[in-house]
C-alpha positions in Angstrom: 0.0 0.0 0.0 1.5 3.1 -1.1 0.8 6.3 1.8 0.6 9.6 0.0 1.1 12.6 2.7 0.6 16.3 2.4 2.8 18.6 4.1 0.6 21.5 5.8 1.8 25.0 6.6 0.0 27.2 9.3 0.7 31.3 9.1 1.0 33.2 12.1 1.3 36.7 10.0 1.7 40.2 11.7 -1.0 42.2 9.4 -2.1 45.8 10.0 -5.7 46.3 10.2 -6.6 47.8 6.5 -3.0 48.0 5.3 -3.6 45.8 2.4 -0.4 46.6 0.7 1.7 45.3 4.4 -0.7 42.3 4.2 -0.2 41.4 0.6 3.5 41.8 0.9 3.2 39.0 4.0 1.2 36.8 2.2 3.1 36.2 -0.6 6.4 35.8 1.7 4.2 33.2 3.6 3.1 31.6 0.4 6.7 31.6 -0.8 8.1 30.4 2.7 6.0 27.4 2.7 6.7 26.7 -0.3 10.4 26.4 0.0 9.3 24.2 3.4 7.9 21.8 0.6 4.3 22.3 1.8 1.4 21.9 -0.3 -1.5 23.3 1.7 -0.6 26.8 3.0 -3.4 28.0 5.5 -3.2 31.6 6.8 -5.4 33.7 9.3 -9.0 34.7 9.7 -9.6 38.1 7.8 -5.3 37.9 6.7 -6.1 40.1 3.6 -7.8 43.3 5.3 -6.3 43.1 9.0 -8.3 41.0 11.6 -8.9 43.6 13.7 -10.8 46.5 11.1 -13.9 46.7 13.4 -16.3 48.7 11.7 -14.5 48.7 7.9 -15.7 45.5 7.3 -18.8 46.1 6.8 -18.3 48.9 4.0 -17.8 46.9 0.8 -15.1 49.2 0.1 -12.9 46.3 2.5 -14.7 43.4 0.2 -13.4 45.2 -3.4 -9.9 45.9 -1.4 -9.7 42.4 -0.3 -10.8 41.0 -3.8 -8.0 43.3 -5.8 -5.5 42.3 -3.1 -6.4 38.6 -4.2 -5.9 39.2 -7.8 -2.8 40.8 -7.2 -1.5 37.7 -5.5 -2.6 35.9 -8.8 -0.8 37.4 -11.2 2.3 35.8 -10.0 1.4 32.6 -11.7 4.1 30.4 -10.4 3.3 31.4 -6.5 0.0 29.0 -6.4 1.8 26.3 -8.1 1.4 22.9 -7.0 0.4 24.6 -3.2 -3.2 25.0 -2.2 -3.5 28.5 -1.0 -6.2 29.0 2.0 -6.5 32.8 2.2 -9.0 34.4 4.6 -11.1 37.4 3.9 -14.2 39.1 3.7 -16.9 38.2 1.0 -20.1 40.1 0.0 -22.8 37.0 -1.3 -26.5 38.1 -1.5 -26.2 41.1 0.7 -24.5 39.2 3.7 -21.6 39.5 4.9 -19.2 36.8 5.2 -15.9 35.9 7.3 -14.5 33.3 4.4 -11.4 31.6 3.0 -10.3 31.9 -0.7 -8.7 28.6 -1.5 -6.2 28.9 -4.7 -4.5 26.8 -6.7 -2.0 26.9 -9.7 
């Protein structure tokens, strides 16, 4: 019987409350990091992309479409996803509610 194992890497990341730009930035070095760790599932923190702690900004969908643009930022590097499932957390807008979600990305 042949065992196939997944190497999982957890993010502890120092973001700034709506400082998407500091955020990004960490992401990708966590991405990257784990990565080089040989992980293939990369799971970050609740609300990673705008800050955890933006109180009352997350409920202006100014913090989704910030969050959203951050994420396709991130994309455009299209060797950064590659062959690593990317668990991103964020806010998402879906039938006006608002949600505390994860973005999972690959290649």
């Amino acid at each position: 019987m042949h065992k196939k194992f997944a190497m999982l890497a957890t993010c502890q990341l120092n973001q700034w409350a709506m400082s998407f730009t500091h955020n990004k930035t960490n992401i990708i070095n966590s991405i990257i990091q784990a990565k080089k760790l040989g992980a293939t599932y990369r799971l970050g923190p609740e609300l990673e992309v705008c800050g955890y702690g933006c109180e009352d900004h997350f409920f202006e969908l100014d913090t989704v479409r910030h969050s959203w643009s951050t994420i396709a930022e991130i994309l455009r590097d299209k060797e950064l996803t590659r062959d690593i499932l990317c668990d991103i957390g964020m806010p998402l807008h879906f039938k006006n509610t608002l949600y505390n979600c994860r973005v999972l990305c690959l290649n």
